[in-house]
C-alpha positions as CSV (number, residue, x, y, z in Angstrom):
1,X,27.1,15.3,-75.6
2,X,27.9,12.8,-78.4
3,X,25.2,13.3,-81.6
4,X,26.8,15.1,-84.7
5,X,24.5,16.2,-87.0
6,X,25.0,16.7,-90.5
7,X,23.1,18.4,-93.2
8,X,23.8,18.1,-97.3
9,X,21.5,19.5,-99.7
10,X,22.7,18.9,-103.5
11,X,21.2,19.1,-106.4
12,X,19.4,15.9,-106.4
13,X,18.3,15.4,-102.3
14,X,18.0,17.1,-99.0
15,X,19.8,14.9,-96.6
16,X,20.3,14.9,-92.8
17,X,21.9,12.5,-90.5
18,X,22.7,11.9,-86.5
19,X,25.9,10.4,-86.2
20,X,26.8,9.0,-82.2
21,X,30.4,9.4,-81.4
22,X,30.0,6.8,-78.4
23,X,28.6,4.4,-80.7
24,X,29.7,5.2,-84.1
25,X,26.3,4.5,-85.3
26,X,24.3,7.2,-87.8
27,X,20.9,6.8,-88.1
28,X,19.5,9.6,-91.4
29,X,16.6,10.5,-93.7
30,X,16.7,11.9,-96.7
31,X,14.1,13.0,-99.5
32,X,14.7,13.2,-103.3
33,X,14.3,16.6,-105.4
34,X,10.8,16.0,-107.5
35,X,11.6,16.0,-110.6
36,X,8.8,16.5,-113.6
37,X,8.4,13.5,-115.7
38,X,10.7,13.7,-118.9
39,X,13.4,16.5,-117.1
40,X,16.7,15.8,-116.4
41,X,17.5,17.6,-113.4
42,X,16.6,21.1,-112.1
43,X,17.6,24.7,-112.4
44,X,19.5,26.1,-109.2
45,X,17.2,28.4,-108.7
46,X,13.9,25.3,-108.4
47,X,16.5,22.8,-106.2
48,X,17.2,26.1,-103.7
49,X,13.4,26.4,-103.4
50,X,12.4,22.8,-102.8
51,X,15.1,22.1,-100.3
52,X,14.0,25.1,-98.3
53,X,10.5,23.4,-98.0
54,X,12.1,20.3,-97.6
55,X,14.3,21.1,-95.1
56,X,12.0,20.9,-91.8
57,X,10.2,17.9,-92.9
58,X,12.8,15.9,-93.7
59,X,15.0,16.6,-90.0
60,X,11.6,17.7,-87.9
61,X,11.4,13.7,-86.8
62,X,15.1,13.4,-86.2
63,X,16.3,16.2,-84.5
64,X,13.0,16.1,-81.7
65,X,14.4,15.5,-78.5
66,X,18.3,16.0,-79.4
67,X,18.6,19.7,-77.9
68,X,21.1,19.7,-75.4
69,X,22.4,16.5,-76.6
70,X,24.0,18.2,-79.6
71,X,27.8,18.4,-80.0
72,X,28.3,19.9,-83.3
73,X,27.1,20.7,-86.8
74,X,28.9,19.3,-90.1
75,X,27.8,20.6,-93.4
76,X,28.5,20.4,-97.1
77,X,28.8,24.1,-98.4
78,X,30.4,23.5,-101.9
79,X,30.1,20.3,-104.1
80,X,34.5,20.2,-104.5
81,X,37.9,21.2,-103.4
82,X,38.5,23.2,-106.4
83,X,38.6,26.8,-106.7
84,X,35.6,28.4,-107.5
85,X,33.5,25.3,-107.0
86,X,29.8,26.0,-106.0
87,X,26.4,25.6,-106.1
88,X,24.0,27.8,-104.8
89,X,21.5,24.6,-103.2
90,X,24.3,23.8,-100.6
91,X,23.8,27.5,-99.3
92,X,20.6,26.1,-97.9
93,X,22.0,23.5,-95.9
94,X,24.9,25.8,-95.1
95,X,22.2,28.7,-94.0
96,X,20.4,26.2,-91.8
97,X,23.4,24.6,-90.0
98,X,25.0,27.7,-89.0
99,X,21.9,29.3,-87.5
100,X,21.4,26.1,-85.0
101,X,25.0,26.2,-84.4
102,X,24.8,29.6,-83.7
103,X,21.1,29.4,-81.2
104,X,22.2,26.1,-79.3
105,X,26.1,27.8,-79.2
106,X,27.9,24.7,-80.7
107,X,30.5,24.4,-83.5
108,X,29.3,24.4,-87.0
109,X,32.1,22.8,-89.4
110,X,32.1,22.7,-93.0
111,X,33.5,20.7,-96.0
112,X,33.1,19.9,-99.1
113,X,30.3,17.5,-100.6
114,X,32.8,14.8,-102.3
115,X,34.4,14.9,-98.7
116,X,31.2,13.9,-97.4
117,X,30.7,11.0,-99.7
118,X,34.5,9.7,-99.4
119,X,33.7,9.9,-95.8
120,X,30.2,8.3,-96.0
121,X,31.5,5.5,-98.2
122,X,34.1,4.3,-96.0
123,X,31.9,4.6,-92.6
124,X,29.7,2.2,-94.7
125,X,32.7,-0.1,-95.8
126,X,34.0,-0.6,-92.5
127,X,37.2,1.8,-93.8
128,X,37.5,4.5,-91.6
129,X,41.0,3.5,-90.5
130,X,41.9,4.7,-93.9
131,X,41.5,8.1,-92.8
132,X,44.8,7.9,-91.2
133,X,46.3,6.9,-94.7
134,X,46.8,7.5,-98.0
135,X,44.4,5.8,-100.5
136,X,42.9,6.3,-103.7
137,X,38.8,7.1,-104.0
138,X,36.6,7.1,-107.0
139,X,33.4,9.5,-106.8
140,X,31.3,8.9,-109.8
141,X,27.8,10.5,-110.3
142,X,25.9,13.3,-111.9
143,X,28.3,16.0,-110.8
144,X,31.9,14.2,-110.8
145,X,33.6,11.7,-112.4
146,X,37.1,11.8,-110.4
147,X,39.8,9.5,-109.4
148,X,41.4,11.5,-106.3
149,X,43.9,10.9,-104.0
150,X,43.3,11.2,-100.3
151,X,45.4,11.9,-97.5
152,X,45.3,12.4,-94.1
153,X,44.9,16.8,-93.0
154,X,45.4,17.9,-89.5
155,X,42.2,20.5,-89.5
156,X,40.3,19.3,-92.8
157,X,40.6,15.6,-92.0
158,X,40.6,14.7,-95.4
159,X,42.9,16.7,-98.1
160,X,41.9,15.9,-101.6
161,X,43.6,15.9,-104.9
162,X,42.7,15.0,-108.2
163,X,44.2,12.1,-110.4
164,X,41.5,11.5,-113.0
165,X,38.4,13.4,-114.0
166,X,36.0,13.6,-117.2
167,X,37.1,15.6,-119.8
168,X,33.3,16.5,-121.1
169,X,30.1,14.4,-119.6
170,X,29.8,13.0,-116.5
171,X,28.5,9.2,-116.3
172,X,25.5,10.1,-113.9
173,X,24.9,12.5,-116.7
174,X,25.3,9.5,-119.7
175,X,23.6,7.7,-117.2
176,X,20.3,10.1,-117.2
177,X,20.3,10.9,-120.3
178,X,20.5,7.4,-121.9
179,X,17.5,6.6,-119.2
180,X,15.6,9.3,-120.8
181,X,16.0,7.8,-124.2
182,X,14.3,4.7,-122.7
183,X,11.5,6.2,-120.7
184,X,13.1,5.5,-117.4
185,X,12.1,7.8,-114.3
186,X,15.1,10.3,-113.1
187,X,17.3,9.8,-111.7
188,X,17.8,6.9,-114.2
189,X,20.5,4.8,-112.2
190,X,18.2,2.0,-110.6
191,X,15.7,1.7,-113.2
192,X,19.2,1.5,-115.9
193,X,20.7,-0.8,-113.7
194,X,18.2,-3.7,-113.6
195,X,17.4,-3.1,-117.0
196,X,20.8,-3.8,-117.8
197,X,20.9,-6.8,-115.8
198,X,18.3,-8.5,-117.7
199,X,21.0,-8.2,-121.3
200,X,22.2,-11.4,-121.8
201,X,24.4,-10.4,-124.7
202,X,28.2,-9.8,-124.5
203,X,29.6,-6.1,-124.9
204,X,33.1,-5.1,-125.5
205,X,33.5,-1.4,-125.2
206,X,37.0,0.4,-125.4
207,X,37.0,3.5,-122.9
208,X,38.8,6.7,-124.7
209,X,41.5,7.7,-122.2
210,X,43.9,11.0,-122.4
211,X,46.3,10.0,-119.5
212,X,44.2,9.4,-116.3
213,X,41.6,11.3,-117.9
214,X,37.9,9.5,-119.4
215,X,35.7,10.7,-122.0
216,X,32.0,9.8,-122.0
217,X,30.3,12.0,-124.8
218,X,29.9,9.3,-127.0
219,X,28.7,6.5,-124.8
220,X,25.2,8.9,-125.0
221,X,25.8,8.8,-128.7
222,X,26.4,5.4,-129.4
223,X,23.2,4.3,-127.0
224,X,21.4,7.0,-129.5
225,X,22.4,5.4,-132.7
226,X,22.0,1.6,-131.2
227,X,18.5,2.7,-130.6
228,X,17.8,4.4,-133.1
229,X,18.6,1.1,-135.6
230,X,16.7,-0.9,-133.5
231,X,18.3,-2.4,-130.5
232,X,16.7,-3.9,-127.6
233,X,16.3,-1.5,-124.7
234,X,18.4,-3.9,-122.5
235,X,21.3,-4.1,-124.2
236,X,21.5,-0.4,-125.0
237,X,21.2,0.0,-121.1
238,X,23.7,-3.0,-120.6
239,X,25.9,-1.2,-123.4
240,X,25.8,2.4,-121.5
241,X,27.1,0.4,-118.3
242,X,29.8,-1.3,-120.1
243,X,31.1,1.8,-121.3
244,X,31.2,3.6,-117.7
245,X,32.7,0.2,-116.6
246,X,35.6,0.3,-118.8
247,X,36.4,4.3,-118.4
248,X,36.4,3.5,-115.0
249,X,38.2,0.4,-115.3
250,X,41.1,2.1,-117.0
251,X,41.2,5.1,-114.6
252,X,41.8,2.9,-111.6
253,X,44.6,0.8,-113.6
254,X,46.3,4.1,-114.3
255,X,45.9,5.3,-111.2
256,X,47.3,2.1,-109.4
257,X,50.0,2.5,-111.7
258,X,50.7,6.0,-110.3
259,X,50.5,4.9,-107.0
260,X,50.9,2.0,-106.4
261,X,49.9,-0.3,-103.2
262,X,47.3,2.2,-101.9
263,X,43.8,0.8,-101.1
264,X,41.1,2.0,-103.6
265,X,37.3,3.1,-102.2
266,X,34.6,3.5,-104.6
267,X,31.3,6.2,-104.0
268,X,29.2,8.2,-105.6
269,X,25.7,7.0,-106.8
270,X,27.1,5.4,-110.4
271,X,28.8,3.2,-108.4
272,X,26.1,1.4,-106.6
273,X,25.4,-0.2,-110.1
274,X,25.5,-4.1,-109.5
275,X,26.9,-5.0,-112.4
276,X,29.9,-2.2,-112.3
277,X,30.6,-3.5,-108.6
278,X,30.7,-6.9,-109.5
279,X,33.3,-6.7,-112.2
280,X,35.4,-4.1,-110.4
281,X,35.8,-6.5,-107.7
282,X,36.5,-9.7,-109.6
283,X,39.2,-7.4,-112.0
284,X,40.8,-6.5,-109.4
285,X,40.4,-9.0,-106.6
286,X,43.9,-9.0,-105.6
287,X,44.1,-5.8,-104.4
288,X,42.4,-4.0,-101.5
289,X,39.3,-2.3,-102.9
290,X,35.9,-1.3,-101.5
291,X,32.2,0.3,-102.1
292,X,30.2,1.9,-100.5
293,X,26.7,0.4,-100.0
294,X,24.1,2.0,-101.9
295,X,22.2,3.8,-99.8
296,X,25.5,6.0,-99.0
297,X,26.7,5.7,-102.4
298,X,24.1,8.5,-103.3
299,X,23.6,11.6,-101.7
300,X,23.6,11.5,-97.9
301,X,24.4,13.3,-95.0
302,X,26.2,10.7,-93.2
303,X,29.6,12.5,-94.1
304,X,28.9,15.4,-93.0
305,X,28.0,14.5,-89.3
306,X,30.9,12.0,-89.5
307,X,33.3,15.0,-90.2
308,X,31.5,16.9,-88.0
309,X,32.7,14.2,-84.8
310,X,36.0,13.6,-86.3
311,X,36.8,17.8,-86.8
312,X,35.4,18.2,-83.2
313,X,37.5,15.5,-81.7
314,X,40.3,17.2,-82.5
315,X,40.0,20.4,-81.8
316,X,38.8,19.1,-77.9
């Protein structure tokens, strides 16, 4: 037996991937929360719901045939390492993966969803030799904005700790919420992205900083008042972009500073942004950084599988 599957259902998608431990190949699906046009999000209560009816359909064409051919289950149960950090959607993924664990009498691991994305991002960067190491990841998205510092655990593979958060909004959230002044679609990050693409115009931001710490609360204001007097849509997009840029930016020089030598890996569905990547890798070009590709920047399920094989590996 070699196929790990994993299961992750945050607030924005229900995710589910087979990961080969012969072949160290994953193959997933996963299917965005519908949201109502003009909402931001959804209440707990609505993403538990549609994930539940989500669930089958999105792993009833993946899982056929895998029975017997399953080693273990890996599943995101809580978004962070923090105490007291939860959400109630992950209980439906965590629900489903223990009660196939527990019918086909295999191991059922879990961890924690920004595990699963550190993990995912450096499966899709070629990284996972990191895993052995100390280096320094970024998750940015709707739910986190933290500069962490990874190292190698015996049972949890990867032990977390926190370097650099937000002090008040996230940038998914400035992200969304400035998209939503412009009559983008949620989630806002593609639609802001190429919108932002197409500014011509040069930007300077300054990031506010306490320590390693961002604050973001006024990028939505500023992109309110630039719009409000007139601005073009494109460069109040390309302005919101900048400013995540340069909080970011200044997190990872303080953070290099802090520790200095260690690799740096970039996730979390903010960071897919073209023009963030771009200039994150051209700043800092002579050290070793990396991002995850898009499609496991956002929420996936590759992680959790991946953990899944690595936990199980360990414990045979």
């Amino acid at each position: 037996m070699s196929l790990y599957l994993g299961l992750d259902t945050s607030n924005y998608t229900t995710s589910i991937c087979l990961y080969d431990g012969n072949t160290s190949t994953a193959v997933q699906n996963k299917r965005l929360l519908p949201v109502k046009d003009g909402k931001m999000g959804l209440r707990q209560s609505d993403a538990v719901f549609l994930h539940v009816r989500q669930l089958t359909q999105t792993a009833r064409q993946l899982v056929r045939g895998c029975a017997g051919r399953l080693a273990a289950v890996g599943v995101s149960d809580r978004p962070g390492g923090r105490e007291g950090s939860y959400m109630p959607c992950f209980l439906v993924g965590k629900m489903a993966g223990e009660l196939l664990a527990d019918c086909l009498d295999i191991p059922c691991y879990t961890h924690t969803h920004q595990c699963g994305h550190i993990a995912a991002a450096l499966y899709s960067a070629g990284q996972l030799s990191l895993m052995r190491q100390s280096f320094l990841a970024f998750h940015v998205s709707g739910g986190t904005t933290d500069c962490l510092l990874v190292q190698p655990d015996a049972k949890e593979i990867l032990h977390v700790e926190q370097v650099g958060t937000s002090l008040d909004l996230n940038a998914g959230q400035a992200v969304d919420r400035v998209g939503a002044m412009l009559g983008l679609p949620f989630p806002a990050g593609p639609a802001l992205d190429r919108l932002a693409q197409s500014c011509m115009q040069p930007i300077c931001v300054k990031p506010v900083l306490k320590g390693g710490d961002c604050c973001l609360s006024g990028v939505e204001n500023q992109c309110a008042k630039l719009l409000q007097d007139g601005a073009e849509p494109s460069y109040v997009a390309r302005y919101c972009i900048e400013s995540i840029l340069a909080a970011v930016s200044a997190m990872t020089e303080y953070a290099m500073g802090r520790h200095s030598g260690l690799p740096v890996l970039y996730a979390g569905g903010v960071m897919s942004n073209h023009i963030i990547q771009e200039t994150l890798s051209r700043r800092f070009r002579t050290q070793k950084v990396s991002f995850a590709q898009p499609e496991y920047s956002c929420d996936n399920a590759v992680g959790a599988a991946l953990l899944a094989y690595q936990k199980h590996c360990r414990e045979q």
